[in-house]
C-alpha positions in Angstrom: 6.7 -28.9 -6.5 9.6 -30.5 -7.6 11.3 -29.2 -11.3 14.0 -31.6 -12.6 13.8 -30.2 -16.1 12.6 -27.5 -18.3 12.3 -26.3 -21.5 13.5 -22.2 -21.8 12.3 -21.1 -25.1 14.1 -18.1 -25.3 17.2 -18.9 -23.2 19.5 -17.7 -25.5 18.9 -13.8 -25.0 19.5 -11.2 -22.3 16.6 -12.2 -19.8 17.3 -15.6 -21.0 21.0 -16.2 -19.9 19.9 -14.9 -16.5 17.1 -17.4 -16.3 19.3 -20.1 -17.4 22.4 -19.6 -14.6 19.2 -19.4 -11.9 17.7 -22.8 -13.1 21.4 -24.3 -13.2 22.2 -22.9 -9.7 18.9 -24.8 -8.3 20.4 -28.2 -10.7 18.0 -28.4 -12.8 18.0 -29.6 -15.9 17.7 -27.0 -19.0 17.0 -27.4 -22.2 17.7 -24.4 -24.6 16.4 -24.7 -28.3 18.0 -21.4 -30.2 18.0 -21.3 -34.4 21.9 -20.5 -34.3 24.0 -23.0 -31.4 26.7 -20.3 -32.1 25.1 -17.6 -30.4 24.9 -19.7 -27.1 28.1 -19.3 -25.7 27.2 -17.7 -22.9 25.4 -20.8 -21.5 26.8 -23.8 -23.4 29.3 -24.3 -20.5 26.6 -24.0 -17.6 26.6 -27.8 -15.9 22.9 -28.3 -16.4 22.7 -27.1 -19.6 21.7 -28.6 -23.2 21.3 -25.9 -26.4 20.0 -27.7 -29.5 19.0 -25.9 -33.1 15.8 -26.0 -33.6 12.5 -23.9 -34.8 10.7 -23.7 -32.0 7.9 -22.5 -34.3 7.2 -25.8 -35.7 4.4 -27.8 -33.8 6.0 -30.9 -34.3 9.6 -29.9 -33.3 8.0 -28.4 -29.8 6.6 -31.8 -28.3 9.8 -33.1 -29.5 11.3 -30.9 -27.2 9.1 -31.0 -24.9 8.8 -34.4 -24.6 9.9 -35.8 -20.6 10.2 -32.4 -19.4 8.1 -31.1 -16.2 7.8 -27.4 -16.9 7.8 -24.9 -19.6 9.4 -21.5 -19.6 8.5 -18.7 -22.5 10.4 -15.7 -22.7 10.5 -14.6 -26.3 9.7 -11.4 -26.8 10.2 -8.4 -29.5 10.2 -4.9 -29.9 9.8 -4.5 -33.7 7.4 -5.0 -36.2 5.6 -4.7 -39.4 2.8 -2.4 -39.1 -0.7 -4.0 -39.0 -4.0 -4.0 -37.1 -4.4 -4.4 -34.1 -0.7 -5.7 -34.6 1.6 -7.0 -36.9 2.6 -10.0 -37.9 6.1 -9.9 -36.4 4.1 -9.3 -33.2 1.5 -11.8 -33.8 3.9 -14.3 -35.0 5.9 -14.2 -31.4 4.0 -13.0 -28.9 0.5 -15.0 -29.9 1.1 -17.6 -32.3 3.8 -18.9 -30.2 2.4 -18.7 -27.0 -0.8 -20.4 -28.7 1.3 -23.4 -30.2 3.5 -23.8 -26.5 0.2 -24.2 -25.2 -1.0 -27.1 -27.8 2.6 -29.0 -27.3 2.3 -29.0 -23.3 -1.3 -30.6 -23.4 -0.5 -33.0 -26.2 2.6 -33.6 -23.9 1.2 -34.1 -20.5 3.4 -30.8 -19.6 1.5 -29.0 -16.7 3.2 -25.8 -15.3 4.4 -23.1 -17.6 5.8 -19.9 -17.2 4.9 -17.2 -19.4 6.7 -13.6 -19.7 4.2 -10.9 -21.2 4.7 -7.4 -20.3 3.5 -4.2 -17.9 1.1 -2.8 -19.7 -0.3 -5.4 -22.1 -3.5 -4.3 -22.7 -5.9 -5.3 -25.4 -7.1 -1.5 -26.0 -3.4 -0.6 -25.5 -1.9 2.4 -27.8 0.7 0.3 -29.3 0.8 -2.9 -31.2 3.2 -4.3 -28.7 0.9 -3.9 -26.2 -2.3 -5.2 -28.0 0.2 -8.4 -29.2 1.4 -9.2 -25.6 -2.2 -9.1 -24.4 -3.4 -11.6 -26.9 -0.7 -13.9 -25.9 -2.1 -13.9 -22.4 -5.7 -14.3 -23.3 -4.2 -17.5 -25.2 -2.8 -18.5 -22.1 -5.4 -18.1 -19.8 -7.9 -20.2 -22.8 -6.3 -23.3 -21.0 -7.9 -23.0 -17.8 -7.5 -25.8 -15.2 -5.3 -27.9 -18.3 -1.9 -25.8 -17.4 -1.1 -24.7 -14.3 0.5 -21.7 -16.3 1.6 -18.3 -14.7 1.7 -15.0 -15.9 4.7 -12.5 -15.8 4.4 -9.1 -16.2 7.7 -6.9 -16.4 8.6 -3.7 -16.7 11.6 -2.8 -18.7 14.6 -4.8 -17.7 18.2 -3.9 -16.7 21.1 -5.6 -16.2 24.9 -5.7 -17.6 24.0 -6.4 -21.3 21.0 -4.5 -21.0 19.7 -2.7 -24.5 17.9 0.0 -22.2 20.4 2.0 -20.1 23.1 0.9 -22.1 21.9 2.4 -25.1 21.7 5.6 -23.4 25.0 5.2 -22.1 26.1 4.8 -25.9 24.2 8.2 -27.3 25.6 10.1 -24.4 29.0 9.3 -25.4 28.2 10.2 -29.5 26.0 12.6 -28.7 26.3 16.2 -26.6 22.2 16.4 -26.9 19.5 13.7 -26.7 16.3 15.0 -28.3 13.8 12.5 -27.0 10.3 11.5 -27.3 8.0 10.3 -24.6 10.4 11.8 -22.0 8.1 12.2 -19.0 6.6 8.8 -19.3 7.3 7.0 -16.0 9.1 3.5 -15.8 9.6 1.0 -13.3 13.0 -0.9 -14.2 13.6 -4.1 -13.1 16.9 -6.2 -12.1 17.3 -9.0 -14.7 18.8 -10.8 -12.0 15.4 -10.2 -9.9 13.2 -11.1 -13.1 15.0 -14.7 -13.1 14.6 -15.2 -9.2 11.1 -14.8 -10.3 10.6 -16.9 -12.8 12.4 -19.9 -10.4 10.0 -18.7 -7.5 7.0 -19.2 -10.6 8.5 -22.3 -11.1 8.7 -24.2 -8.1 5.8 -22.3 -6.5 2.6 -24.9 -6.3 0.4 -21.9 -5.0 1.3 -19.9 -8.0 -0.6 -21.3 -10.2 -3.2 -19.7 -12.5 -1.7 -16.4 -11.0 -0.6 -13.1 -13.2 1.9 -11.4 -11.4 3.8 -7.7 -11.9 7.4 -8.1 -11.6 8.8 -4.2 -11.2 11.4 -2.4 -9.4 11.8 -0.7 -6.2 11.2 3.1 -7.9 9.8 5.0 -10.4 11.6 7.0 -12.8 10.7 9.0 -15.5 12.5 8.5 -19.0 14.5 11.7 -19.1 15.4 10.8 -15.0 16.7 7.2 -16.6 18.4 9.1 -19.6 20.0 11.2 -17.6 21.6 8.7 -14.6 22.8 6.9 -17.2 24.6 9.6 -19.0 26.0 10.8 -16.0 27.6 7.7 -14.8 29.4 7.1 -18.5 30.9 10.9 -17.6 29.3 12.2 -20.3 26.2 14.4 -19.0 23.5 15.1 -21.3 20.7 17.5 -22.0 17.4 15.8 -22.6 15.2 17.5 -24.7 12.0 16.4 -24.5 10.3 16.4 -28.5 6.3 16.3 -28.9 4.9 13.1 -30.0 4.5 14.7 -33.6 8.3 15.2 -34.0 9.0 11.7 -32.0 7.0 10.2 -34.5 9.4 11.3 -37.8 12.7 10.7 -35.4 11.4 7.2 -34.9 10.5 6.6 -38.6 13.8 7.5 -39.8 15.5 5.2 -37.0 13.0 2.2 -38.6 15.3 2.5 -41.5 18.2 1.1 -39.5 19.0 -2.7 -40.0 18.9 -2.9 -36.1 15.9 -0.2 -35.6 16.8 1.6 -31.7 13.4 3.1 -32.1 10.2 2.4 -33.8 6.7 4.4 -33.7 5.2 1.4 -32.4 7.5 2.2 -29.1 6.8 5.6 -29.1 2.8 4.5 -29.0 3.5 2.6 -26.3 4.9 5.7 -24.1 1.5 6.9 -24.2 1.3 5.1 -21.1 3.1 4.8 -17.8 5.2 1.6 -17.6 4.9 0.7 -13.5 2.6 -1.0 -11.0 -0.3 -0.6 -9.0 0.4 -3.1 -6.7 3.9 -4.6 -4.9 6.7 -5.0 -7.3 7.6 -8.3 -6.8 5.7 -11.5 -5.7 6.9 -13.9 -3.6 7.6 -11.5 -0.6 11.2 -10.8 -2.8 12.8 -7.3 -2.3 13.4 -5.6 -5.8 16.7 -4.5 -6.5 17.6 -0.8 -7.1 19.4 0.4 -10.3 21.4 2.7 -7.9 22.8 -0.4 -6.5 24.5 -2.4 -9.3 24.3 -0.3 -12.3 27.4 1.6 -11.5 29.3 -2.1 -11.4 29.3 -1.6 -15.0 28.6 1.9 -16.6 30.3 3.9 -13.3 34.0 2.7 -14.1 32.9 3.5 -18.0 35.3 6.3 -18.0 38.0 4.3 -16.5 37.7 1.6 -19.1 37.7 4.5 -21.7 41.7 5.4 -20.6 42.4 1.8 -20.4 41.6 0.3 -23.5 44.0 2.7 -26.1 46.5 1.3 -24.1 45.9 -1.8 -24.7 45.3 -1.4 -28.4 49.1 0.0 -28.7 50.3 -2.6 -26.9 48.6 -5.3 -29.0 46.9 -7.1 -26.2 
């Protein structure tokens, strides 16, 4: 199958940016529709690459978009919402309205093959809106049948350099000299973002996988506190992780709603009910997953260097 050019809805964030160097590395031609141009830096100079504003919920503005393009690649995704049964509408509104009106624009536009990212552990009797939501999204995908030749991704949490996962941690460990934490036994499979965008290219250009839901996980498993921990340590700031019952998790994560930029929600500590990893190989394609022990210290293990650096810099004005 050969992919000249493709629409990344979602190219503008974390997993996004890494999915748009890989597509630019093979030449192909991207196009990026983000509400703010401004917040695109990181990509606008990539060779292959076009960014335009645009609401990418709008039916019309999608086959717009769409329009010329072989492929489709979807990787919005949130973490928050507004409470609601069996999700809420922040969830519904990304992770199944979307999907639903992606799929309408690629038949109306001849589109065939489309990527989707869901998640590990979407589930439709899942203990967490998020997971309910992501599994909606797929059953909306998979309505299409033989009209897309659509494939599923399902990732466990994702690391990399601009990470919101073992950064954060990093981050409390250095404010922090205790991390009370909810859901701290619950067992995750982190994945390399780098290795989550090799898979989306191999989903791509793939003819076979077609019609195909696929795990995309790491190499180990790790329990939160384990995660909590390495990352703390490699900042220089070990921390004690105190591991809180779901009861006292619950009003932790209820106050932290309250934030403008939420690092918590109830809905996330629902979802820890669960183990995040995989039954089967981690990654398709006969790819090798990447170990966090391998890269991570390339940007949190020289942390504490960094931290002598930088007032030196400030006095010098530079």
């Amino acid at each position: 199958m050969h992919i000249k050019r493709v629409v990344l809805i979602g190219g503008t964030g974390f997993v996004g940016r890494a999915v748009a160097n890989r597509l630019a590395e093979a030449g192909v031609q991207v196009l990026a529709p983000t509400r703010r141009r401004s917040r695109a830096g990181h990509i606008l100079l990539l060779p292959t690459m076009d960014v335009v504003e645009a609401d990418v919920h709008d039916p019309a503005t999608l086959e717009r978009l769409f329009a010329g393009a072989d492929a489709v690649v979807n990787l919005v995704g949130i973490l928050h919402s507004r409470s609601g049964d069996p999700y809420g509408p922040d969830f519904a509104r990304a992770h199944v309205e979307l999907p639903k009106k992606i799929v309408a624009a690629c038949r109306n536009t001849g589109i065939r093959r489309l990527v989707h990212i869901s998640a590990l552990g979407a589930s439709t009797d899942g203990p967490s809106g998020y997971q309910r939501s992501k599994a909606a999204g797929e059953a909306a995908i998979r309505s299409t049948g033989a009209d897309l030749d659509w494939v599923i991704l399902r990732p466990s949490v994702i690391f990399g350099r601009d990470d919101n996962f073992l950064n954060m941690f990093a981050c409390l460990a250095s404010a922090f000299p205790v991390l009370p934490l909810a859901g701290a036994g619950t067992r995750f499979q982190p994945v390399y973002v780098e290795d989550v965008a090799e898979t989306v290219w191999r989903s791509l250009s793939t003819p076979s996988a077609a019609g195909q839901t696929f795990d995309v996980a790491g190499p180990k498993v790790y329990t939160l506190r384990q995660l909590v921990e390495y990352a703390s340590a490699q900042v220089g700031k070990p921390r004690p992780v105190i591991g809180l019952p779901e009861s006292l998790g619950m009003i932790q994560a209820g106050l932290l709603e309250l934030a403008p930029q939420p690092l918590m929600s109830r809905d996330n500590i629902r979802s820890m009910r669960v183990d995040n990893v995989t039954d089967g190989e981690p990654l398709p394609f006969g790819l090798q997953p990447t170990a966090i022990e391998a890269v991570v210290p390339r940007w949190l293990g020289d942390a504490t260097v960094r931290a002598h650096y930088y007032p030196f810099r400030r006095h010098a004005r530079r």
